[in-house]
NUZADO-606523 format. One record per residue (C-alpha): residue number from 0; residue in three letters; x, y, z. Coordinates in steps of 0.2 Angstrom, whole numbers, plus 2048, in hexadecimal, padded with zeros to 3 digits. Example, Ala and Ser with C-alpha at 12.3 -4.5 7.8 and 13.67 -1.06 7.14 Angstrom:
NUZADO-606523
@seq=0; type=ALA; u=83E; v=7EA; w=827
@seq=1; type=SER; u=844; v=7FB; w=824
end
This chain:
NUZADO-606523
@seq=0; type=UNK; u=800; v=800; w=800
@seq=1; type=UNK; u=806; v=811; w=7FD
@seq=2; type=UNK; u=805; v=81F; w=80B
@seq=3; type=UNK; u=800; v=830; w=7FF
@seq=4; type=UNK; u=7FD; v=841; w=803
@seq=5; type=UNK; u=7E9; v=843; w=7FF
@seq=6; type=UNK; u=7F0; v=851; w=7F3
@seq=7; type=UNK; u=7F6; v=844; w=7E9
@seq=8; type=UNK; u=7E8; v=837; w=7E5
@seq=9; type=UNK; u=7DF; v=839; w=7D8
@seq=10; type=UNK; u=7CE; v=82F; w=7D2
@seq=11; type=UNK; u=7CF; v=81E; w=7CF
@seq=12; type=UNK; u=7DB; v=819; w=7DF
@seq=13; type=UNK; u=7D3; v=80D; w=7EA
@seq=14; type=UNK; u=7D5; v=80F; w=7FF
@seq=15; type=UNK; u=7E0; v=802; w=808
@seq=16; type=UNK; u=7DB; v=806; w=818
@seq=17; type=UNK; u=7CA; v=80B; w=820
@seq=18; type=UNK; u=7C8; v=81E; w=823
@seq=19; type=UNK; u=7BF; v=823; w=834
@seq=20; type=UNK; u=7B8; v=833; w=83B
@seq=21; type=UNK; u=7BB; v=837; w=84C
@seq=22; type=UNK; u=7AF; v=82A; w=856
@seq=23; type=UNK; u=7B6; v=81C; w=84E
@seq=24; type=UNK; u=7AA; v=819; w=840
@seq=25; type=UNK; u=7AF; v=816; w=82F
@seq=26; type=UNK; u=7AD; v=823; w=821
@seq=27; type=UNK; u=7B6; v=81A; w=813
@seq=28; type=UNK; u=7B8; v=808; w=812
@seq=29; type=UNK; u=7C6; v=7FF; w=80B
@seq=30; type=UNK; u=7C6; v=7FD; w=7FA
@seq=31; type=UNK; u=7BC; v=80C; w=7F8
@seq=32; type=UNK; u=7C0; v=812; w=7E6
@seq=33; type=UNK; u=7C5; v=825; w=7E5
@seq=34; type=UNK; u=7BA; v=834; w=7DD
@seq=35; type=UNK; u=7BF; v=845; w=7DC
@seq=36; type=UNK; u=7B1; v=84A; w=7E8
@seq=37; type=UNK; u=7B5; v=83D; w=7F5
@seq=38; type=UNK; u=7C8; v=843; w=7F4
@seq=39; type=UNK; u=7C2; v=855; w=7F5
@seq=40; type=UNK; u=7B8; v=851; w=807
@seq=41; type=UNK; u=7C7; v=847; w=80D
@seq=42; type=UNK; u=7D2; v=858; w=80A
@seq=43; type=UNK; u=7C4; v=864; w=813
@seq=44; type=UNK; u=7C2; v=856; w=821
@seq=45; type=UNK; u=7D5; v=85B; w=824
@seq=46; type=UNK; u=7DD; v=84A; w=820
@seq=47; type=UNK; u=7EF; v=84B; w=819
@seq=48; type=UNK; u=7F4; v=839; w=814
@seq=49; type=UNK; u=7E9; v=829; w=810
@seq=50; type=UNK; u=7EE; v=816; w=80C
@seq=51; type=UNK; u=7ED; v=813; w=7F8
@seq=52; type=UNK; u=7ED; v=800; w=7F2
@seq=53; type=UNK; u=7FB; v=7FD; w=7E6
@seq=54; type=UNK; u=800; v=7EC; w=7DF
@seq=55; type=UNK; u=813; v=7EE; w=7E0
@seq=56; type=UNK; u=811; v=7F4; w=7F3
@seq=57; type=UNK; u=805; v=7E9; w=7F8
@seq=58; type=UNK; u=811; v=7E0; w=803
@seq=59; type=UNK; u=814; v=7EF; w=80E
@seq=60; type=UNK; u=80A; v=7F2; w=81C
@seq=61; type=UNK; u=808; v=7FD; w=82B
@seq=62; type=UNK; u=801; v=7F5; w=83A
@seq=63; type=UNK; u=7F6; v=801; w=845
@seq=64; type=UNK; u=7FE; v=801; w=856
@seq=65; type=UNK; u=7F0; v=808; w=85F
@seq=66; type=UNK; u=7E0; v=7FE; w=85A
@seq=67; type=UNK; u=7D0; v=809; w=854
@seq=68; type=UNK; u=7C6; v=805; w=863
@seq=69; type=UNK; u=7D3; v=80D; w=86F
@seq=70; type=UNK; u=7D6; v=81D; w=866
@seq=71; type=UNK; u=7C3; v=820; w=861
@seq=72; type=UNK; u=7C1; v=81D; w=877
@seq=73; type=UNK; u=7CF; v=829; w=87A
@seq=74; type=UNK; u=7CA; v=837; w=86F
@seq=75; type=UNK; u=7B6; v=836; w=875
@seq=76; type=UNK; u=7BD; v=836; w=887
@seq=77; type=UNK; u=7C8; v=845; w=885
@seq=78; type=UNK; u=7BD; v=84E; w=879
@seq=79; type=UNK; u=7AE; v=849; w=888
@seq=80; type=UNK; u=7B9; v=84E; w=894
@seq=81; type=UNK; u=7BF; v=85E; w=88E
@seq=82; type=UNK; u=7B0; v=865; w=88A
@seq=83; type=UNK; u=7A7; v=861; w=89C
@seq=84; type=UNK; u=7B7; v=86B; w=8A5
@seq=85; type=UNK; u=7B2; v=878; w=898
@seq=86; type=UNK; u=79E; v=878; w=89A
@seq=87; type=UNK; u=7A1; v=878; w=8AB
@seq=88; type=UNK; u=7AF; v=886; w=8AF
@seq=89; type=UNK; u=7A1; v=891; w=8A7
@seq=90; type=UNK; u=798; v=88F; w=8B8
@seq=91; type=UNK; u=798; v=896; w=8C8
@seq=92; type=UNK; u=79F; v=88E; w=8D7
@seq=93; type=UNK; u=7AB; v=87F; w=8DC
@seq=94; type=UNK; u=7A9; v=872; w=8CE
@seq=95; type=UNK; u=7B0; v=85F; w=8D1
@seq=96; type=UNK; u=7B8; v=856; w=8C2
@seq=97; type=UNK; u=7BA; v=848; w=8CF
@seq=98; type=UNK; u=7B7; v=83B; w=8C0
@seq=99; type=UNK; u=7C5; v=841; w=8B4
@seq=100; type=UNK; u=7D0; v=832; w=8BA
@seq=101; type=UNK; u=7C5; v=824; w=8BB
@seq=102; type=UNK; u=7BF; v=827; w=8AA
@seq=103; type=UNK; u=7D0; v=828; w=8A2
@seq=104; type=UNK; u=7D7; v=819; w=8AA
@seq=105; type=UNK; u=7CF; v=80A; w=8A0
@seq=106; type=UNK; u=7D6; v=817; w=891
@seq=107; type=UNK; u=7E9; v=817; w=896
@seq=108; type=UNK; u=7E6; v=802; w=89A
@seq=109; type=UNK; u=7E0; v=7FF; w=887
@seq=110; type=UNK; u=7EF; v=80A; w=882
@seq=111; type=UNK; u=7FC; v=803; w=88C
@seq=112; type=UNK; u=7F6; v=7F2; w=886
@seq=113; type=UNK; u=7F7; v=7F7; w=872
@seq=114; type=UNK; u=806; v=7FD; w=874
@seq=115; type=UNK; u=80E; v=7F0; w=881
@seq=116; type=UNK; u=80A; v=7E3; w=871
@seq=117; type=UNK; u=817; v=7EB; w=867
@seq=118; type=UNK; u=824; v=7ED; w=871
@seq=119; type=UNK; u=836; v=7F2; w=866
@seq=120; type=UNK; u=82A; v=7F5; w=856
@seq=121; type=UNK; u=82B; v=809; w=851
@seq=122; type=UNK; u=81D; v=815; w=854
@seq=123; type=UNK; u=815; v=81D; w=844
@seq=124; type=UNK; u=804; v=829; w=846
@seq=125; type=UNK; u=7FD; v=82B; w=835
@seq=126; type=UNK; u=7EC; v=829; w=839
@seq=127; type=UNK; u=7DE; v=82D; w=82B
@seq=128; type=UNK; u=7D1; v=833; w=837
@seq=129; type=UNK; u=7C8; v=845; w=834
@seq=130; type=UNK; u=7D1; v=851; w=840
@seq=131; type=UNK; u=7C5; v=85C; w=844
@seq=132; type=UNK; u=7C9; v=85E; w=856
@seq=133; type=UNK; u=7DC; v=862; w=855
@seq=134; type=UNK; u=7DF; v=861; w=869
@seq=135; type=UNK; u=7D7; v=850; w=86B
@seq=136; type=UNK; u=7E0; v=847; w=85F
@seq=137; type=UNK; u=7EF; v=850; w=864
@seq=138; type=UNK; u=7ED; v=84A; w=873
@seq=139; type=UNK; u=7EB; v=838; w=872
@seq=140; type=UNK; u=7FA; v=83A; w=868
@seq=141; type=UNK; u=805; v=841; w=873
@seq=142; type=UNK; u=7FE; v=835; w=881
@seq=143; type=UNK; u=802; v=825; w=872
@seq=144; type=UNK; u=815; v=82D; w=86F
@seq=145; type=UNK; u=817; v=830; w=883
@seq=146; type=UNK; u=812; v=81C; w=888
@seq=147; type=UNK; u=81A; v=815; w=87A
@seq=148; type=UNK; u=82C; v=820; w=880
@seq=149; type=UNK; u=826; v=819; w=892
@seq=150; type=UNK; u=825; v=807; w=88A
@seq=151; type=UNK; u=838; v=807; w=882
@seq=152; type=UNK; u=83E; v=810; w=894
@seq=153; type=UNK; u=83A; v=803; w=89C
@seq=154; type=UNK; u=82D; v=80D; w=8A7
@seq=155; type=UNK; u=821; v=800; w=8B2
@seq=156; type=UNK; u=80F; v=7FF; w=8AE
@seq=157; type=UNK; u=809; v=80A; w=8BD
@seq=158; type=UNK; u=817; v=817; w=8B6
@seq=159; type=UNK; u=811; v=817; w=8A7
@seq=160; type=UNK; u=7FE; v=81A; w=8AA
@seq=161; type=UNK; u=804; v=82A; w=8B3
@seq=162; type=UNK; u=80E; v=82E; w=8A5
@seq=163; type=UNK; u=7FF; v=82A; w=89A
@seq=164; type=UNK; u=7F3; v=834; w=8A2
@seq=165; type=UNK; u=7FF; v=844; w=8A3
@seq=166; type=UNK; u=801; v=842; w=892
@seq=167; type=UNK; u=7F0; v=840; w=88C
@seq=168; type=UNK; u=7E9; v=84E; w=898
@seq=169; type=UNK; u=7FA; v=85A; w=895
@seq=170; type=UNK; u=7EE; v=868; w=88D
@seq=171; type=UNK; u=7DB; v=865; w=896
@seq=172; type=UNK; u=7E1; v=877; w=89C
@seq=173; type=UNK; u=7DE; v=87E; w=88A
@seq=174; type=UNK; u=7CB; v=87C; w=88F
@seq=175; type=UNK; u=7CD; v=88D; w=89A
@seq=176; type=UNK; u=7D4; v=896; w=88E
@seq=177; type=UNK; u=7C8; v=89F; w=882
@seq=178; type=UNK; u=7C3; v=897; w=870
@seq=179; type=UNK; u=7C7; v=8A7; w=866
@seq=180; type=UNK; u=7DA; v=8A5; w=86E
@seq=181; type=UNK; u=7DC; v=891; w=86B
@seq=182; type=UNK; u=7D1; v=892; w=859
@seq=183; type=UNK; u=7DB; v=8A2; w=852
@seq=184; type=UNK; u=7E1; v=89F; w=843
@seq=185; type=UNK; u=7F2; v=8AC; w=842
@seq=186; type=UNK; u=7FF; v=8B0; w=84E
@seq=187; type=UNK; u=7FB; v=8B7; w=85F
@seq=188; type=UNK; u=7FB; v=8C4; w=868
@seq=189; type=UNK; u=806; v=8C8; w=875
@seq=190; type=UNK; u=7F5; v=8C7; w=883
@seq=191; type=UNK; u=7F0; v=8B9; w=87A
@seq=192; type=UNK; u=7FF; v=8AE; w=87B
@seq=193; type=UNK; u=802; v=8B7; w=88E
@seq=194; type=UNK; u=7F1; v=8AC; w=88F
@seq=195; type=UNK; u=7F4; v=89C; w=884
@seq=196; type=UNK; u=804; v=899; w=890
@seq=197; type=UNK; u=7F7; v=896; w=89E
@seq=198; type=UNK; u=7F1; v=886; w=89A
@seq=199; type=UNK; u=7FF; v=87E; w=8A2
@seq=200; type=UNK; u=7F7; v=885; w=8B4
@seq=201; type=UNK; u=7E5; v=886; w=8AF
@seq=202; type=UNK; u=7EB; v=870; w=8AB
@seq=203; type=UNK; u=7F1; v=86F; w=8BC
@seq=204; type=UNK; u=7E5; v=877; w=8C6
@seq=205; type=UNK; u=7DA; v=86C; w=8BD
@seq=206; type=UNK; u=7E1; v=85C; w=8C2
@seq=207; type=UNK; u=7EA; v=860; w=8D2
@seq=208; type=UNK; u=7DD; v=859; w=8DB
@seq=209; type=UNK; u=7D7; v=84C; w=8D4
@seq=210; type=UNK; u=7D6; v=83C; w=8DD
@seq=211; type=UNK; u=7DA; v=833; w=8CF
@seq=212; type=UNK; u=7E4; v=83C; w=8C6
@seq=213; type=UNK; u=7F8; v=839; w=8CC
@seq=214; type=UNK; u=7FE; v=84B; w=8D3
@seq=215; type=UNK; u=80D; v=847; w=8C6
@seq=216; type=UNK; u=802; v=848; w=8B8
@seq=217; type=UNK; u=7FB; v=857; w=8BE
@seq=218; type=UNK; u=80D; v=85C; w=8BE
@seq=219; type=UNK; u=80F; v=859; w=8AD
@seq=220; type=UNK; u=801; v=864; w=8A7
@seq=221; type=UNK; u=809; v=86F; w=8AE
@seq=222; type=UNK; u=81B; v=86D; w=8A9
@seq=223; type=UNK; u=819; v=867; w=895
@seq=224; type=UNK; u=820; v=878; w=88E
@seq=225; type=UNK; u=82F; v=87B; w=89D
@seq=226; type=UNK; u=83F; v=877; w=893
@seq=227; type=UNK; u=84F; v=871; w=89D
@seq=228; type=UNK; u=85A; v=882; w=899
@seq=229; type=UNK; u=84A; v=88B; w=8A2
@seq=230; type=UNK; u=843; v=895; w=895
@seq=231; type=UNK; u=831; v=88B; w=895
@seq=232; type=UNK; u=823; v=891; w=89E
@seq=233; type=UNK; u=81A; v=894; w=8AA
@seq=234; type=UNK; u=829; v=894; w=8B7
@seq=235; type=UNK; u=837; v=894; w=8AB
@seq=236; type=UNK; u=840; v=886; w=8B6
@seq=237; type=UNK; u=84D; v=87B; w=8B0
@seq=238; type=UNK; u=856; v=868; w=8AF
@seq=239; type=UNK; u=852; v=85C; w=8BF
@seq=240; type=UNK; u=845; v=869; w=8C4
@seq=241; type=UNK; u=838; v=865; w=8B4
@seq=242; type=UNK; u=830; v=854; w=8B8
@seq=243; type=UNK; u=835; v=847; w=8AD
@seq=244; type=UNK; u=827; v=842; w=8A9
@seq=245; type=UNK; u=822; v=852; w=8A3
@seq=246; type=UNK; u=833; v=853; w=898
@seq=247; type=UNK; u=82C; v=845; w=88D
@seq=248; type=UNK; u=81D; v=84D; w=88C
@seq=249; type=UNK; u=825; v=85D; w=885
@seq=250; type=UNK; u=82D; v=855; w=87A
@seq=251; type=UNK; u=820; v=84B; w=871
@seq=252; type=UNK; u=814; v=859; w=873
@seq=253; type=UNK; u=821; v=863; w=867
@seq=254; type=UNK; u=824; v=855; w=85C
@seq=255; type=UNK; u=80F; v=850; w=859
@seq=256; type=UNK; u=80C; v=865; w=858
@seq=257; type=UNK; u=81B; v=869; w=84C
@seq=258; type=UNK; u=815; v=85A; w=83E
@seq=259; type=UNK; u=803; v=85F; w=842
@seq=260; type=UNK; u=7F7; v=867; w=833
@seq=261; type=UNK; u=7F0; v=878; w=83C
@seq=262; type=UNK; u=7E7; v=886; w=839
@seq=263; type=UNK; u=7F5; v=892; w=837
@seq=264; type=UNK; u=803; v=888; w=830
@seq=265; type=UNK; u=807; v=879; w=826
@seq=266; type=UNK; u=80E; v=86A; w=82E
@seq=267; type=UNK; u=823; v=867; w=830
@seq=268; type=UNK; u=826; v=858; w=828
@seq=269; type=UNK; u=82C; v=84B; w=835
@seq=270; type=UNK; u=83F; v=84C; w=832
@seq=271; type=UNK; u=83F; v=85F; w=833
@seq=272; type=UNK; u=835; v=85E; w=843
@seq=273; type=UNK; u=841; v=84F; w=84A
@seq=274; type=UNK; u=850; v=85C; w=847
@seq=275; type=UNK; u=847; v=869; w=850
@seq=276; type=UNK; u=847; v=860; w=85E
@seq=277; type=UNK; u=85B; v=85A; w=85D
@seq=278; type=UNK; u=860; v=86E; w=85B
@seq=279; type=UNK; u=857; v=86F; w=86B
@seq=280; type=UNK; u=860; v=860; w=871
@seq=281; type=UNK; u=868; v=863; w=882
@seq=282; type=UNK; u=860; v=876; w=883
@seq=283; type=UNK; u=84E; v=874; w=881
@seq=284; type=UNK; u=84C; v=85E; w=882
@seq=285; type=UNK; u=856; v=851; w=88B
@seq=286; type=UNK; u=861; v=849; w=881
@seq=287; type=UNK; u=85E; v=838; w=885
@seq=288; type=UNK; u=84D; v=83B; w=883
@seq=289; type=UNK; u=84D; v=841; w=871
@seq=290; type=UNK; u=859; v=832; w=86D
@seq=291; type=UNK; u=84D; v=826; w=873
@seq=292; type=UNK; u=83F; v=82E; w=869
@seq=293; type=UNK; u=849; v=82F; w=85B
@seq=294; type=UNK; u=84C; v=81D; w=85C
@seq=295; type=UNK; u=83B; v=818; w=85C
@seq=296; type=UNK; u=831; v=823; w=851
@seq=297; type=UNK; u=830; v=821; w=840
@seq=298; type=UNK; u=835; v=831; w=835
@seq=299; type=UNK; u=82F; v=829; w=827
@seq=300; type=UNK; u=823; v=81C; w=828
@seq=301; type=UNK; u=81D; v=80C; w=81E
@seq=302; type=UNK; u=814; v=812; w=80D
@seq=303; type=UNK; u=81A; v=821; w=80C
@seq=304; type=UNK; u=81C; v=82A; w=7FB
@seq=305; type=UNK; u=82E; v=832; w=7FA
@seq=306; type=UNK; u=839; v=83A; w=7ED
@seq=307; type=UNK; u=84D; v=839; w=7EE
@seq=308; type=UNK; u=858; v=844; w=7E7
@seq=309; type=UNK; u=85E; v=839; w=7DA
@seq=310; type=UNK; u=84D; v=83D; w=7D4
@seq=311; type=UNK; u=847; v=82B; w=7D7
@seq=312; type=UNK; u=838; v=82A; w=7DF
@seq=313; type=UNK; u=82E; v=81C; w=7EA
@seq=314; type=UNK; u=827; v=816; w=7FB
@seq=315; type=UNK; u=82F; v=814; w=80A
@seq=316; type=UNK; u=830; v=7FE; w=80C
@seq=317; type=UNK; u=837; v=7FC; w=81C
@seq=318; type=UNK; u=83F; v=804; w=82B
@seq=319; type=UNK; u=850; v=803; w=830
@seq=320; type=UNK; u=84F; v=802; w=841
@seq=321; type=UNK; u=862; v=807; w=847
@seq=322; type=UNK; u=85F; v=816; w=83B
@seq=323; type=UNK; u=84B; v=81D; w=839
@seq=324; type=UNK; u=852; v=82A; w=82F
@seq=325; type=UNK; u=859; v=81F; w=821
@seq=326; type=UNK; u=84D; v=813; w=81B
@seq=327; type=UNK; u=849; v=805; w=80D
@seq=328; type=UNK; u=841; v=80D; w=7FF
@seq=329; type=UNK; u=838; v=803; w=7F0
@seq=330; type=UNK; u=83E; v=811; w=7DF
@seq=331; type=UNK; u=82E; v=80E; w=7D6
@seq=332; type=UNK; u=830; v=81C; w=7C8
@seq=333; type=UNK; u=846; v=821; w=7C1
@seq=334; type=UNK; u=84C; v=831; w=7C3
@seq=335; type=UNK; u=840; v=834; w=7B1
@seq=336; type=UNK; u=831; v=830; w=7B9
@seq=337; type=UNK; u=82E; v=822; w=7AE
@seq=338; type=UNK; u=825; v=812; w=7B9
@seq=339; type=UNK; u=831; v=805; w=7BE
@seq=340; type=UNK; u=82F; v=7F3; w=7B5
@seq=341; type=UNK; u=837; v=7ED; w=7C6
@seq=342; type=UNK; u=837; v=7F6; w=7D4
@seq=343; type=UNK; u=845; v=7F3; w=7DC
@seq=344; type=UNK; u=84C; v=7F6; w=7EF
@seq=345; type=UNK; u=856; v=803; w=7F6
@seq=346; type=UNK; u=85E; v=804; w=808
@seq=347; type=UNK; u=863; v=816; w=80B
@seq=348; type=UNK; u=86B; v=810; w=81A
@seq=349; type=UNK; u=87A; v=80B; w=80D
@seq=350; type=UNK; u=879; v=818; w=801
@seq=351; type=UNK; u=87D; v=826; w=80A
@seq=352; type=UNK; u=87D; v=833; w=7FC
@seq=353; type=UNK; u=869; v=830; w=7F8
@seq=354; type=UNK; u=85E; v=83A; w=801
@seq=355; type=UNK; u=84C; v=83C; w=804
@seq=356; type=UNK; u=84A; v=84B; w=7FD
@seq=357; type=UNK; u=837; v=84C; w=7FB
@seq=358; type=UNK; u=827; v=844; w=804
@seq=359; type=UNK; u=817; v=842; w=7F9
@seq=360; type=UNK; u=81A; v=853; w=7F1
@seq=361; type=UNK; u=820; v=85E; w=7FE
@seq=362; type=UNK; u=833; v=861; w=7FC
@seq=363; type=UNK; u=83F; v=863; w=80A
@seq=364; type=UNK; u=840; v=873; w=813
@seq=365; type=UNK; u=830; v=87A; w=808
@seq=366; type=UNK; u=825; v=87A; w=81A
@seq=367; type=UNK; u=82B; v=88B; w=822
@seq=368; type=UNK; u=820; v=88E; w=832
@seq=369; type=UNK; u=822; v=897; w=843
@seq=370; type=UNK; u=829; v=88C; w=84F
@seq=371; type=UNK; u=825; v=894; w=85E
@seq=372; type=UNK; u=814; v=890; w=85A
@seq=373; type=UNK; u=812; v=87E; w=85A
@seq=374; type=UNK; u=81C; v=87B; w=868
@seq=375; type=UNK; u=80F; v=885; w=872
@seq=376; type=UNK; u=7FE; v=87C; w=86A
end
């Protein structure tokens, strides 16, 4: 199957993998064959990248790590969630959220249980579900990098639900700040981002208190934008004092925001966004940590449509797993463009000369965005 930006597809392609909206249901089935009006709604509904069939690729496929079931539960449960903390901070009075960890726990169990079944396998989140609701999706992203990290660290299970739910309730502060703020779609204003930065406290006076919330992941709502040289917010503190929990969280948050489609910007593509983070290695990120996450997220995942600069271009066919950055790729059109009568296969890992150079159609270093920005939403 080929991995194509929806850009790309034209009439006639047929699905290789379901589509679904955001409660789990199916909007296009596989083997669903392609019109001009369904890849225009795909384009609207905000989808970037969907599975084509393709007989000389039909051998590579991607296996979902997080089953259908468990991220449809997640997303309705934060998106449920979310919007109860923000019904109710309209009201007057004390309001109890008492029920905040309760629900979430069977969420992080299903999770922890997904991932814990491919254990040494790379994590790759190209999902082809309608993002409508940027901050929930975001979320259970973030919560799905942080666990899987957790996982390969060697973190036990209790640790990891913690970690889990830090992760996945990092920004249930954003439902105090106003909807103008979080939906505008330019750069802020100074009062504006003066409020935006509050998240991180409005988080933790949410779940402070919680009986079953962990104070630690209260903590790390807190803490997901502190950086280790101290030039985070909201207390600017640095190194040992930032949680470490909440140092993975920061990190994955600015990964999962930087290679995100929003309003205001185009996405990095994922190798630009991974050397983000190492030029903020040791200053912004622990070092070990990036190198972890390096080692287990995959730049450039299975199916992928990619150009080199030799002008070939084809699909990523497998992951080198000592070096994410240099994979095998299956050259199905010569540096002419002309089809190939055998596709043949290329290990970048020894041809170090060859480069990806494109991915679908976006070139490298064509995506020029504001930094600061997705590293604070």
């Amino acid at each position: 199957m080929l991995l194509m930006p929806i850009n790309m597809c034209h009439p006639g392609m047929r699905l290789a993998k379901n589509i679904y909206n955001e409660d789990g249901m199916v909007l296009l089935a596989v083997n669903v064959e392609l019109t001009q009006r369904l890849i225009d709604r795909l384009f609207s509904y905000g989808i970037d990248y969907i599975y084509i069939a393709d007989s000389r690729t039909d051998d590579v496929i991607q296996e979902d790590m997080i089953q259908y079931e468990t991220r449809t539960k997640a997303v309705n449960e934060i998106k449920n969630t979310f919007r109860k903390v923000m019904e109710d901070s309209n009201k007057r009075g004390a309001v109890s959220y008492y029920d905040i960890g309760r629900n979430f726990r069977d969420v992080m169990k299903m999770i922890i249980d997904d991932l814990s079944a491919h254990q040494g396998a790379m994590v790759m989140l190209n999902n082809m579900n309608i993002k409508d609701n940027y901050l929930f999706q975001h979320s259970v992203n973030v919560s799905i990098y942080a666990i899987m990290l957790g996982i390969s660290y060697g973190y036990s299970r209790e640790n990891l639900e913690t970690l889990g739910l830090g992760a996945l309730l990092h920004d249930i502060g954003k439902t105090k700040v106003p909807l103008g703020i979080l939906r505008k779609p330019s750069q802020l204003t100074d009062e504006e981002f003066k409020e935006m930065k509050n998240h991180t406290t409005y988080g933790f006076q949410i779940l402070k208190d919680e009986p079953n919330i962990p104070l630690i992941s209260a903590h790390c709502a807190l803490q997901h934008h502190e950086r280790i040289n101290g030039s985070g917010y909201p207390r600017g503190i640095v190194g040992s004092e930032i949680n470490e929990f909440g140092k993975w969280i920061g990190l994955v948050d600015s990964y999962d925001a930087m290679t995100t489609t929003r309003v205001y910007r185009r996405p990095l593509l994922p190798h630009e966004a991974m050397e983000q983070l190492f030029t903020g290695s040791g200053t912004l990120y622990d070092q070990s940590q990036i190198a972890l996450f390096r080692d287990k997220i995959a730049i450039y995942p299975l199916g992928i449509t990619v150009r080199l600069n030799t002008g070939e271009y084809g699909i990523v066919s497998k992951l080198n797993m000592t070096v994410p950055h240099r994979p095998v790729v299956r050259i199905l059109r010569d540096e002419a463009g002309e089809e190939m009568k055998e596709p043949y296969e290329l290990d970048l890992s020894t041809k170090l000369s060859i480069l990806i150079s494109e991915i679908g159609e976006i070139k490298v270093g064509d995506v020029i965005t504001d930094l600061s920005m997705p590293t604070l939403l």
